[in-house]
PDB file of the backbone (N, CA, C, O) and the ligand in Angstrom, with CONECT records:
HET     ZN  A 101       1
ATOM      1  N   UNK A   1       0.834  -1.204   0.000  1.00  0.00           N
ATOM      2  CA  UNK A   1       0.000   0.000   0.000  1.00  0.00           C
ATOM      3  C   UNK A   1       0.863   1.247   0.000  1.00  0.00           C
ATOM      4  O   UNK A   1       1.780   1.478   0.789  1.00  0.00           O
ATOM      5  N   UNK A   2       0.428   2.052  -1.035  1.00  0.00           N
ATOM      6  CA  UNK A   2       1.265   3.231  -1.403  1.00  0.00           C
ATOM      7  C   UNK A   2       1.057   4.349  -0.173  1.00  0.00           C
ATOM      8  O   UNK A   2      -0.124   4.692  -0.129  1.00  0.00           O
ATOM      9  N   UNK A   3       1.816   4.956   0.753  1.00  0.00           N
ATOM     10  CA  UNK A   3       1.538   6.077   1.301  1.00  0.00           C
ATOM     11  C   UNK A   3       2.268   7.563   0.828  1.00  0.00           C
ATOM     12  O   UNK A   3       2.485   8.584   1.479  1.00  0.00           O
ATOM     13  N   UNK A   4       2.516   7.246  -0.458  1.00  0.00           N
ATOM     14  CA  UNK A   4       2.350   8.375  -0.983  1.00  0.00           C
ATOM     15  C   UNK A   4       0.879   9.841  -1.562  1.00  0.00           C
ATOM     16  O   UNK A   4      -0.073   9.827  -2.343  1.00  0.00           O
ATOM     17  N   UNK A   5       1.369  10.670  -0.812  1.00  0.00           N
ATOM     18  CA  UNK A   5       0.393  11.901  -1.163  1.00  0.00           C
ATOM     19  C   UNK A   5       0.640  13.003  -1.951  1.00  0.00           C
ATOM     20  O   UNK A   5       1.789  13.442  -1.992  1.00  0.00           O
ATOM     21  N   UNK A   6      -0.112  13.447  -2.490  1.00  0.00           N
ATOM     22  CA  UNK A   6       0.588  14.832  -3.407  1.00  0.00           C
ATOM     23  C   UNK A   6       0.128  16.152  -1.757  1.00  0.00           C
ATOM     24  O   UNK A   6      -0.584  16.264  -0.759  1.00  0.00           O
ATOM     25  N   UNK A   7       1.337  16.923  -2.680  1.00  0.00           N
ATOM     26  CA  UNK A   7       1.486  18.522  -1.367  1.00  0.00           C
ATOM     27  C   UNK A   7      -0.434  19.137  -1.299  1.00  0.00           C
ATOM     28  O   UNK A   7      -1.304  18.981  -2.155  1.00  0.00           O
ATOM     29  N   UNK A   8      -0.487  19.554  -0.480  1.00  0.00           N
ATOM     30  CA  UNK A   8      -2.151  19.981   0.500  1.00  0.00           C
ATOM     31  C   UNK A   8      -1.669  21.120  -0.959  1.00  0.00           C
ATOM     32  O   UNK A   8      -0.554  21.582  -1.199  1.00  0.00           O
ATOM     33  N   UNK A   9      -2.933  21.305  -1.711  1.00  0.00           N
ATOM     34  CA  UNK A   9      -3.429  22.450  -3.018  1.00  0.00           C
ATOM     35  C   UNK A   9      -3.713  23.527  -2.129  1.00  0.00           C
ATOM     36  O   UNK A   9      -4.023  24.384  -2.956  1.00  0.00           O
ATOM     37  N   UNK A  10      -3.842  24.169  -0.832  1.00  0.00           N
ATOM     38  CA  UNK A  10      -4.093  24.961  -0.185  1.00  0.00           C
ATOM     39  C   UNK A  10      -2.763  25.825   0.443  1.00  0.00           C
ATOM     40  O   UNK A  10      -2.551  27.019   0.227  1.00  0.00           O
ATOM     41  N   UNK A  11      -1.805  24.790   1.391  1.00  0.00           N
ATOM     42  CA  UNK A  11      -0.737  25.137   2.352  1.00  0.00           C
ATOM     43  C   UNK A  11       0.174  24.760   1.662  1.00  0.00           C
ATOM     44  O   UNK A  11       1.239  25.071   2.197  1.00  0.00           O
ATOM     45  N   UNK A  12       0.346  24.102   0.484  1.00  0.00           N
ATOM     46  CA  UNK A  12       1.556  23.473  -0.146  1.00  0.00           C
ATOM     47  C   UNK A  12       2.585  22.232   1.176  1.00  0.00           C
ATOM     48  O   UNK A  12       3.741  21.817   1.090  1.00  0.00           O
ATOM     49  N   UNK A  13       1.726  22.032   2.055  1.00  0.00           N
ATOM     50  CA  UNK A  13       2.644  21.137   2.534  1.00  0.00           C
ATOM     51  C   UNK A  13       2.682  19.967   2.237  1.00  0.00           C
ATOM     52  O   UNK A  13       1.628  19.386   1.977  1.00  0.00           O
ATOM     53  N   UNK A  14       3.857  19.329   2.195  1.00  0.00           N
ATOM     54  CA  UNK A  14       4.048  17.935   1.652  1.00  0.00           C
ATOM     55  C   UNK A  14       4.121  16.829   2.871  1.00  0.00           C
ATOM     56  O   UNK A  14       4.464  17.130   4.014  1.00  0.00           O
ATOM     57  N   UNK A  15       3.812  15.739   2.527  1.00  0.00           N
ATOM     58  CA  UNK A  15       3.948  14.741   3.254  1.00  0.00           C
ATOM     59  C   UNK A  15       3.285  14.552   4.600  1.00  0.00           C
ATOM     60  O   UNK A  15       3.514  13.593   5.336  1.00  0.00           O
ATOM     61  N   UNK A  16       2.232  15.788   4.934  1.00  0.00           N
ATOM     62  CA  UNK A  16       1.870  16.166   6.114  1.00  0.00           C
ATOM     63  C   UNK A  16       0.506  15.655   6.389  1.00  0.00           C
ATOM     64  O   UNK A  16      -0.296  16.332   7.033  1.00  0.00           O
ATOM     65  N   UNK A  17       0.149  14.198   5.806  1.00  0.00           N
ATOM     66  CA  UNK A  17      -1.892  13.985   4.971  1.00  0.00           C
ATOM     67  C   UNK A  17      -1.930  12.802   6.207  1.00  0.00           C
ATOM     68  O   UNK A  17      -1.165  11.839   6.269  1.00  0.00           O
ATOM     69  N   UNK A  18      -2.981  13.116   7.138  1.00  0.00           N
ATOM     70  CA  UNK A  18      -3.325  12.025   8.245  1.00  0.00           C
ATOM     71  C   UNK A  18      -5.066  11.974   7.467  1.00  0.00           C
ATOM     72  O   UNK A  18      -5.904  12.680   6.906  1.00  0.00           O
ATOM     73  N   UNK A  19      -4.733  10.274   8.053  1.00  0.00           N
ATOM     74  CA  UNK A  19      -6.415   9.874   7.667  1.00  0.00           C
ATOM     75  C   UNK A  19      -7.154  10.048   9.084  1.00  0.00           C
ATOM     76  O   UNK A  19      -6.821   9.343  10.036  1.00  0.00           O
ATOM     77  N   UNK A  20      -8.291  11.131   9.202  1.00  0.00           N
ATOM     78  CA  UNK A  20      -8.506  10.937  10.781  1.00  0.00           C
ATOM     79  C   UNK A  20     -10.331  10.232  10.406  1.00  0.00           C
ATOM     80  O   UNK A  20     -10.655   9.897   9.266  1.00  0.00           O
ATOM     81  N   UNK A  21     -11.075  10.158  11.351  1.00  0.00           N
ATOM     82  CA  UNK A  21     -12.511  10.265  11.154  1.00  0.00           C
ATOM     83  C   UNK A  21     -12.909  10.721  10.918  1.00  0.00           C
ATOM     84  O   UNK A  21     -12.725  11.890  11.259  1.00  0.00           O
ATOM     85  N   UNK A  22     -13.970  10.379  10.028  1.00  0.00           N
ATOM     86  CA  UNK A  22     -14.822  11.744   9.465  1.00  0.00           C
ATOM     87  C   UNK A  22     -16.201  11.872  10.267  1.00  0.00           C
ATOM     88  O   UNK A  22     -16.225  11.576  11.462  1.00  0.00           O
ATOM     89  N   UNK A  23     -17.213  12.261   9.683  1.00  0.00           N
ATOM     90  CA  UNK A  23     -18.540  12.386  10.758  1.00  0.00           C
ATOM     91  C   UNK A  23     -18.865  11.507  11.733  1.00  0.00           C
ATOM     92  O   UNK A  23     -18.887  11.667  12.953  1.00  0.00           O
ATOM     93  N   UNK A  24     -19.044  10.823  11.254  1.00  0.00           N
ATOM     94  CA  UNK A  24     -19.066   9.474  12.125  1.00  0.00           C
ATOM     95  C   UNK A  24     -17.786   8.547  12.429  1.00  0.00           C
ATOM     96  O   UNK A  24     -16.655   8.862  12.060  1.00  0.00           O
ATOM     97  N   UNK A  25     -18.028   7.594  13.005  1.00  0.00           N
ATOM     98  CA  UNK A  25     -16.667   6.171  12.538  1.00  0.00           C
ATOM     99  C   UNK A  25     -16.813   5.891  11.746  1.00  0.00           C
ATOM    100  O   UNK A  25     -15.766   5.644  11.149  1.00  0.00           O
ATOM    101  N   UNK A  26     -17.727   5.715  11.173  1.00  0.00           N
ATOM    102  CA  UNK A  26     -17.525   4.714   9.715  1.00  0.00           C
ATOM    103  C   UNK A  26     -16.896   5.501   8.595  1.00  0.00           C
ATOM    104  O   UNK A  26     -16.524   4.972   7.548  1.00  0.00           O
ATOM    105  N   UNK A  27     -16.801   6.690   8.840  1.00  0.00           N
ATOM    106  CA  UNK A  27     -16.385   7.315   7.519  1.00  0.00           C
ATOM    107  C   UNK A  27     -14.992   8.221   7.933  1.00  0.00           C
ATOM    108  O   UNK A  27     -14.895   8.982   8.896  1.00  0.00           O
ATOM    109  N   UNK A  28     -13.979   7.917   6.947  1.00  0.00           N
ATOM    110  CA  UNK A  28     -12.658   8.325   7.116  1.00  0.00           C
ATOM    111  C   UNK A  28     -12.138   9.231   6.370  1.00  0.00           C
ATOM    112  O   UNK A  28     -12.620   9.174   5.238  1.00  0.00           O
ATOM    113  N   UNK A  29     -11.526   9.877   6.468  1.00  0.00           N
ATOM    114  CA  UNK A  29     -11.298  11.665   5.387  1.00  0.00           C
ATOM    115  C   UNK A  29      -9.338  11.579   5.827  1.00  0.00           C
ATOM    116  O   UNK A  29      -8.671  11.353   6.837  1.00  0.00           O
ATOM    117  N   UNK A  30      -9.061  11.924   4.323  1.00  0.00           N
ATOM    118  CA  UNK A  30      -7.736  12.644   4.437  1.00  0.00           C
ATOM    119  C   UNK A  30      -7.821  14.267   4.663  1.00  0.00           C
ATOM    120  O   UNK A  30      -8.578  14.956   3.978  1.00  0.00           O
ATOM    121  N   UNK A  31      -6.589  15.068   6.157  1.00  0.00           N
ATOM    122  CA  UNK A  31      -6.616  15.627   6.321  1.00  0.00           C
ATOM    123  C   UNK A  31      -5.065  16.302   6.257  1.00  0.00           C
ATOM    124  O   UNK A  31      -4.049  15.663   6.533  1.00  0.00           O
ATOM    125  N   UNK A  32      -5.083  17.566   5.883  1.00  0.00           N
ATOM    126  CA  UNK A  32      -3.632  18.138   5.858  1.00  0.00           C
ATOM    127  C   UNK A  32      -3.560  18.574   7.790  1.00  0.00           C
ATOM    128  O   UNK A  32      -4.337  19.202   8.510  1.00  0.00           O
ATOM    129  N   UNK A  33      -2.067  17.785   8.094  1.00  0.00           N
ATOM    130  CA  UNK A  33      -1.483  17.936   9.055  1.00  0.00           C
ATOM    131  C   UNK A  33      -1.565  19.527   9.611  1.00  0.00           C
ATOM    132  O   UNK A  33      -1.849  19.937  10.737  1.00  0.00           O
ATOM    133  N   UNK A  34      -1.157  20.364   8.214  1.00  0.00           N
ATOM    134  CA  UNK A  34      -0.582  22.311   8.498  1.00  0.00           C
ATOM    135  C   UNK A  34      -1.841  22.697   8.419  1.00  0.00           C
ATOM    136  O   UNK A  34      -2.168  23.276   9.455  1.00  0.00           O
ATOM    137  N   UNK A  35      -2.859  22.615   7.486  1.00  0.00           N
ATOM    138  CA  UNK A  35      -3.863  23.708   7.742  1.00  0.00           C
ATOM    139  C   UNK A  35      -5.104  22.743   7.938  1.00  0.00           C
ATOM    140  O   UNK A  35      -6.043  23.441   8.322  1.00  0.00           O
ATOM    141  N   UNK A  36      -5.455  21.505   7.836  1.00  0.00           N
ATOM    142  CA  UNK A  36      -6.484  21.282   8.048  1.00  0.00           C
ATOM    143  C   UNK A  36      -7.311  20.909   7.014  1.00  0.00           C
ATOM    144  O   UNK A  36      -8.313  20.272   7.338  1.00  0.00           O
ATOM    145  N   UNK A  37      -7.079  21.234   5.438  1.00  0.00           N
ATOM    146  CA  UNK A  37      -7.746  21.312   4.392  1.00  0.00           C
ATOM    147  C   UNK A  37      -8.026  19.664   4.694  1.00  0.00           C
ATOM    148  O   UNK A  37      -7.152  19.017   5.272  1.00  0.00           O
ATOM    149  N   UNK A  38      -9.327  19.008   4.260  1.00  0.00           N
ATOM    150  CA  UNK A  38     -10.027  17.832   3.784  1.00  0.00           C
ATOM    151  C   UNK A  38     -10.053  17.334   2.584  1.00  0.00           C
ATOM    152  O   UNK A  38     -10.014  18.101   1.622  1.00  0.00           O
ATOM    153  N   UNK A  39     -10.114  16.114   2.428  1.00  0.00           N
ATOM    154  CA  UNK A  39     -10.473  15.131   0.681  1.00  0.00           C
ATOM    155  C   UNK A  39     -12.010  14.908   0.674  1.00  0.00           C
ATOM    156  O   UNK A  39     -12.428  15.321   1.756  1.00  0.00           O
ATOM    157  N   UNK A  40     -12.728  14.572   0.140  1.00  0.00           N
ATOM    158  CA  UNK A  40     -13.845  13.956   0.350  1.00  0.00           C
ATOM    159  C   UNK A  40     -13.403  12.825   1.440  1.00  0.00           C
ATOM    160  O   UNK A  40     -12.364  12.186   1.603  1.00  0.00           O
ATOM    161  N   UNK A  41     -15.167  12.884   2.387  1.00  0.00           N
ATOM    162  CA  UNK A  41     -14.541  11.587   2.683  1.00  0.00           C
ATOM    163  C   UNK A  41     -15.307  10.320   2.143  1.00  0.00           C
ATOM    164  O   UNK A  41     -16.246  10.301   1.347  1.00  0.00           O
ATOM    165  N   UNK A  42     -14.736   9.363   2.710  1.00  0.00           N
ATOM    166  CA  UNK A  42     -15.034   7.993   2.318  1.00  0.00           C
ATOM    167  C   UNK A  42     -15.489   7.349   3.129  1.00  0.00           C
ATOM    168  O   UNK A  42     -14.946   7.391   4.233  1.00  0.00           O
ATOM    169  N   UNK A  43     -16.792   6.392   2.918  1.00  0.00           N
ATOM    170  CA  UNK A  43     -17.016   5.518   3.917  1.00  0.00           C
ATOM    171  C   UNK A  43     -16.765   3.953   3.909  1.00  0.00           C
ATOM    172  O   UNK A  43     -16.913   3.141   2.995  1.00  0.00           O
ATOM    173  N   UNK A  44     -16.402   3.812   5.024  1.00  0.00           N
ATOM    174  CA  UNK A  44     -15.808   2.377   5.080  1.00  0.00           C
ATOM    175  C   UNK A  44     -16.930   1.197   4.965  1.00  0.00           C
ATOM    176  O   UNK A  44     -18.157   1.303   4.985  1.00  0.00           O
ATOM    177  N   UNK A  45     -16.141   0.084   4.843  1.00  0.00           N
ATOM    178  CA  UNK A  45     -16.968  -0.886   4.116  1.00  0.00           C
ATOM    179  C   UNK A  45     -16.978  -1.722   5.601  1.00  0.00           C
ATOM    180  O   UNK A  45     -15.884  -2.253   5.790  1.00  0.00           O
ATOM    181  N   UNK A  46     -17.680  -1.897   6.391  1.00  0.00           N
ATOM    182  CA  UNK A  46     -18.204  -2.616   7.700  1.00  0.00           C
ATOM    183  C   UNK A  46     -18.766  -3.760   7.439  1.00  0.00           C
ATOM    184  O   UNK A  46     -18.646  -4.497   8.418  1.00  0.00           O
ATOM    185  N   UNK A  47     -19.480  -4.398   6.340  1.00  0.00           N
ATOM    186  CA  UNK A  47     -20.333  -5.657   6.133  1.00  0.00           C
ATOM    187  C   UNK A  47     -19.452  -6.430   5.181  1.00  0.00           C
ATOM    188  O   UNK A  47     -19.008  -5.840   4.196  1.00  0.00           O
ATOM    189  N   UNK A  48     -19.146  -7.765   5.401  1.00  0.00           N
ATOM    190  CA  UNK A  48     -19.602  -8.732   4.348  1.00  0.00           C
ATOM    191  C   UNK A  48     -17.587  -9.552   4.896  1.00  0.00           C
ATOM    192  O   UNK A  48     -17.144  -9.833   6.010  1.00  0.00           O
ATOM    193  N   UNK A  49     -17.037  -9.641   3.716  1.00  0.00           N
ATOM    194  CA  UNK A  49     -15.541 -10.513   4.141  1.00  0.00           C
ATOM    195  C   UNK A  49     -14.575  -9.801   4.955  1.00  0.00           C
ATOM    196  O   UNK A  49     -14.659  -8.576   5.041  1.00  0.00           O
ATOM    197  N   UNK A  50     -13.893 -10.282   5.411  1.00  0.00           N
ATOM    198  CA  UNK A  50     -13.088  -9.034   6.032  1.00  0.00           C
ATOM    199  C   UNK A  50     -12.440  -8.698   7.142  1.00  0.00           C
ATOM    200  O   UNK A  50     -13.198  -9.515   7.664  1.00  0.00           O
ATOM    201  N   UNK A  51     -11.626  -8.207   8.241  1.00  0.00           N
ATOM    202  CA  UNK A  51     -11.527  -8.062   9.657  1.00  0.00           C
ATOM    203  C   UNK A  51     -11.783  -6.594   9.676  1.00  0.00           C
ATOM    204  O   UNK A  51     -11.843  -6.102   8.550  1.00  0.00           O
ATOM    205  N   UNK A  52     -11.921  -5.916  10.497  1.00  0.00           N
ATOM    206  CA  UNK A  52     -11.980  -4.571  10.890  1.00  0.00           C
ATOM    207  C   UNK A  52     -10.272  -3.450  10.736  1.00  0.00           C
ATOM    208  O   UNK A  52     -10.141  -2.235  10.593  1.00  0.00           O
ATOM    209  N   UNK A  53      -9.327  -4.473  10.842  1.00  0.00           N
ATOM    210  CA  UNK A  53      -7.817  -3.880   9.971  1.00  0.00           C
ATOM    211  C   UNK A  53      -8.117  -3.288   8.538  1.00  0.00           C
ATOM    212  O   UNK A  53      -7.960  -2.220   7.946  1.00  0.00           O
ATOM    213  N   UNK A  54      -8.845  -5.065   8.193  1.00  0.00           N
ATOM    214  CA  UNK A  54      -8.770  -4.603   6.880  1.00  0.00           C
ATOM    215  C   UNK A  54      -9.630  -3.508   5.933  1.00  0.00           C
ATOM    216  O   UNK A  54      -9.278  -2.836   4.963  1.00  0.00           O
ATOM    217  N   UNK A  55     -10.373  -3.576   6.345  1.00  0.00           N
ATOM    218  CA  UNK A  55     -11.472  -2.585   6.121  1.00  0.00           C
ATOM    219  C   UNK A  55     -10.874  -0.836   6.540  1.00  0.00           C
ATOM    220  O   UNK A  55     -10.920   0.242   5.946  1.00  0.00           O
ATOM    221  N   UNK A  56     -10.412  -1.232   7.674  1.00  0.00           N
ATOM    222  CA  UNK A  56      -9.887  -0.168   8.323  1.00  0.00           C
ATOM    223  C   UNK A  56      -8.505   0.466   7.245  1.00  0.00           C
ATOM    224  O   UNK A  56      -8.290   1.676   7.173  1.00  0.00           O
ATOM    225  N   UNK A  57      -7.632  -0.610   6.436  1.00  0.00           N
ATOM    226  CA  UNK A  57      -6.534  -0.031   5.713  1.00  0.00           C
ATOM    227  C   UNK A  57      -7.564   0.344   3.951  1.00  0.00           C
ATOM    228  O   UNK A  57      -7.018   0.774   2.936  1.00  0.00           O
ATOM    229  N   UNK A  58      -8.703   0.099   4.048  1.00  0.00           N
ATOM    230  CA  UNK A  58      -8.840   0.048   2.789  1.00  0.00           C
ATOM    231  C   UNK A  58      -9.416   1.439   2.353  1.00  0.00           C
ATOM    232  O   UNK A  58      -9.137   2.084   1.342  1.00  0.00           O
ATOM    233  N   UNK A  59     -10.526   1.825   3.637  1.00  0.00           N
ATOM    234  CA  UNK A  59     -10.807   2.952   4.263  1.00  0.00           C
ATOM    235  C   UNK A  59      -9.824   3.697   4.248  1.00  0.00           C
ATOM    236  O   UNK A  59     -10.181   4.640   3.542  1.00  0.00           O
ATOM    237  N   UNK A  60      -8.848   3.867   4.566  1.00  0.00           N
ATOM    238  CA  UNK A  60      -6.851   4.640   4.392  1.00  0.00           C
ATOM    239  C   UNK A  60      -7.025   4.849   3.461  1.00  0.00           C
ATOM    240  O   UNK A  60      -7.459   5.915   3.023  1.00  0.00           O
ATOM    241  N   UNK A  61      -6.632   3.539   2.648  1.00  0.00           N
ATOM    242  CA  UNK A  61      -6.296   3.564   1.055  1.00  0.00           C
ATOM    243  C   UNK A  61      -7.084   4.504  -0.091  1.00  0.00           C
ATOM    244  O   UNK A  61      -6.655   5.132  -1.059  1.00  0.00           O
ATOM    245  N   UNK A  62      -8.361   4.325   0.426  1.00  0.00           N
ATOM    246  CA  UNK A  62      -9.696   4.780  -0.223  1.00  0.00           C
ATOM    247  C   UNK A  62      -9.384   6.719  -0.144  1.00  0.00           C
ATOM    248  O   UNK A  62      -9.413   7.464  -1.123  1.00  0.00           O
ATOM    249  N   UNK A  63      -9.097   7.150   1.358  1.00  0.00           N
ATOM    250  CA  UNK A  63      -9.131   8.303   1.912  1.00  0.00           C
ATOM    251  C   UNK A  63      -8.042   9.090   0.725  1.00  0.00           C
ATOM    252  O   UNK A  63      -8.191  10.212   0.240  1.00  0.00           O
ATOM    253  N   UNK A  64      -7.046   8.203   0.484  1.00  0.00           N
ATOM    254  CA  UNK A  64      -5.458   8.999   0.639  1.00  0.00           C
ATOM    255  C   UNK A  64      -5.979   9.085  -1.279  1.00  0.00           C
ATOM    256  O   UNK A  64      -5.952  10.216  -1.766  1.00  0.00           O
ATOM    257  N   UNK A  65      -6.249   8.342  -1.870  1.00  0.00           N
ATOM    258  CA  UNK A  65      -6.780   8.604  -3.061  1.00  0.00           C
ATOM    259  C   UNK A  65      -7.718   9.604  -3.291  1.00  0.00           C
ATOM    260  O   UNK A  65      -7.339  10.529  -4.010  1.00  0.00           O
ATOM    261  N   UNK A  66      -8.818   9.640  -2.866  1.00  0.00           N
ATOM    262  CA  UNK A  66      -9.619  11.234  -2.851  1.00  0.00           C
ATOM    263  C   UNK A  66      -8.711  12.297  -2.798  1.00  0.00           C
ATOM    264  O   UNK A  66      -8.763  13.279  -3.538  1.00  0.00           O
ATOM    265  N   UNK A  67      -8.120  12.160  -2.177  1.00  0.00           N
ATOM    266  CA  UNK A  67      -6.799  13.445  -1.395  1.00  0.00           C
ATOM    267  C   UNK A  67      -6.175  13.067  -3.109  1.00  0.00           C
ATOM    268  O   UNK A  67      -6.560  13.713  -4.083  1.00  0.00           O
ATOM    269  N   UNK A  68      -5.420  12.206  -3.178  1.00  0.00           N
ATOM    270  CA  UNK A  68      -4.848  12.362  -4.406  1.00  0.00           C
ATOM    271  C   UNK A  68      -5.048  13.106  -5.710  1.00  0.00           C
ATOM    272  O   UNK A  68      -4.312  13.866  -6.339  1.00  0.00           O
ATOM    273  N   UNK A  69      -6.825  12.449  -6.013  1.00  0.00           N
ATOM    274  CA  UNK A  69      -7.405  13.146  -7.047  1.00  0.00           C
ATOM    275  C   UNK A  69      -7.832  14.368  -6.993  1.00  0.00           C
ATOM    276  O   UNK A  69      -7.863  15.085  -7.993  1.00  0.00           O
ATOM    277  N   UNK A  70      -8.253  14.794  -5.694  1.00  0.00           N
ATOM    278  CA  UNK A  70      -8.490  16.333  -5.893  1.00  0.00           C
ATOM    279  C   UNK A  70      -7.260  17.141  -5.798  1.00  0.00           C
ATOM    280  O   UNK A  70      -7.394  18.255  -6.305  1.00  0.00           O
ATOM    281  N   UNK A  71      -6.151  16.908  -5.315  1.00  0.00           N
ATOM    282  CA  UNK A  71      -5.089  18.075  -5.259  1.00  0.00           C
ATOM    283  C   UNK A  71      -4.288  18.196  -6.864  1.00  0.00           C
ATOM    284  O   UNK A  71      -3.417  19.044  -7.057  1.00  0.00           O
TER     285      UNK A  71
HETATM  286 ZN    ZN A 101      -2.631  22.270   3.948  1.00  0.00          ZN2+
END
């Protein structure tokens, strides 16, 4: 899993992108470390194969891509 991010389109900071919670738990958002700017967020997939890691890294994965495509 890639944890590469492009620099926050707002603060220009690089490398600074935490996935925190978004409204609820179930839904996870990339956030810039320096100012705060948001990705869409994403909601995690809770039902069906799976452990709660995994869901939980896919939810990451899912987050850090939004962040990707919009900056
Ligand atoms: Zn920023």
């Amino acid at each position: 899993m890639s944890e590469d991010t492009k620099p926050c389109p707002f603060c220009g900071n690089v490398g600074g992108v935490s996935v925190v919670e978004g409204d609820t738990y179930r839904w996870r958002v990339a956030q810039c470390n320096e100012c705060g700017a948001r990705a869409p967020d994403v909601r995690m997939v809770t039902i069906g194969a799976g452990t709660k890691e995994e869901w939980e890294a896919k939810a990451k994965e899912r987050a850090l891509f939004e962040w990707n495509s919009r900056a």
